[in-house]
Wavefront OBJ file of the C-alpha trace (Angstrom):
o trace
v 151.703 124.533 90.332
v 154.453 126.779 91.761
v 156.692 124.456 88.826
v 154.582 126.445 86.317
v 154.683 129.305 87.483
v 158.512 129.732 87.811
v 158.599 128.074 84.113
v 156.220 130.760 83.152
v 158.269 133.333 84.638
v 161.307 132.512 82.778
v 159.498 132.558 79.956
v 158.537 136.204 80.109
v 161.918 137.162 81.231
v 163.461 135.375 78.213
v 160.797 137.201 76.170
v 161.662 140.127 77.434
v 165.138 140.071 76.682
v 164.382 139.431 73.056
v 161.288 141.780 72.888
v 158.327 139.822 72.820
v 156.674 142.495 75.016
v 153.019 140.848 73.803
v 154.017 137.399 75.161
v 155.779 138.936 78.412
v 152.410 140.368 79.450
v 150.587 137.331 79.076
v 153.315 135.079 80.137
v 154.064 137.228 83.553
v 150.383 137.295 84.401
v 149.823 133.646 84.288
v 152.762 132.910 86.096
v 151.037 135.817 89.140
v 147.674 133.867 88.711
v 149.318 130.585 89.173
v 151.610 132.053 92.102
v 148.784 133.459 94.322
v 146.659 129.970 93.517
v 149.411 128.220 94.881
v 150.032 130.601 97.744
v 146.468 130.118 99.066
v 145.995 126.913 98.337
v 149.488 126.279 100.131
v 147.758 128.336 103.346
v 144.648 126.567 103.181
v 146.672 123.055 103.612
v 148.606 124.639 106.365
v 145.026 124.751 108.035
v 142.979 122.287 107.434
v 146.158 119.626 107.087
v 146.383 116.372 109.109
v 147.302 116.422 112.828
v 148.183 113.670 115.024
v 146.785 113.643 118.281
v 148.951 111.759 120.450
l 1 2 3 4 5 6 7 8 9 10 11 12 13 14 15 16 17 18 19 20 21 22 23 24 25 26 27 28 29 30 31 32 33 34 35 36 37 38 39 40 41 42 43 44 45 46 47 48 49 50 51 52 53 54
């Protein structure tokens, strides 16, 4: 997921460059959506992961 959402960032900064501006919106807030999923999901496996008790 984070994958996507650094492809999806280059994206809008390629887009950008060129002047897309339509497809940097959309590409830039996907990649944020997909970002912040990952960065909770990422927390919530911190959490609840597997421990060894020795």
């Amino acid at each position: 997921m984070l994958k996507w959402s650094v492809i999806l960032l280059i994206i809008a900064l390629i887009a950008g460059i060129f002047g897309f501006f339509n497809i940097v919106a959309a590409a830039a807030s996907i990649a944020k959506i997909l970002f912040f999923i990952f960065i909770v999901l990422f927390i919530i496996s911190l959490f609840t992961g597997r421990s060894r008790n020795i």
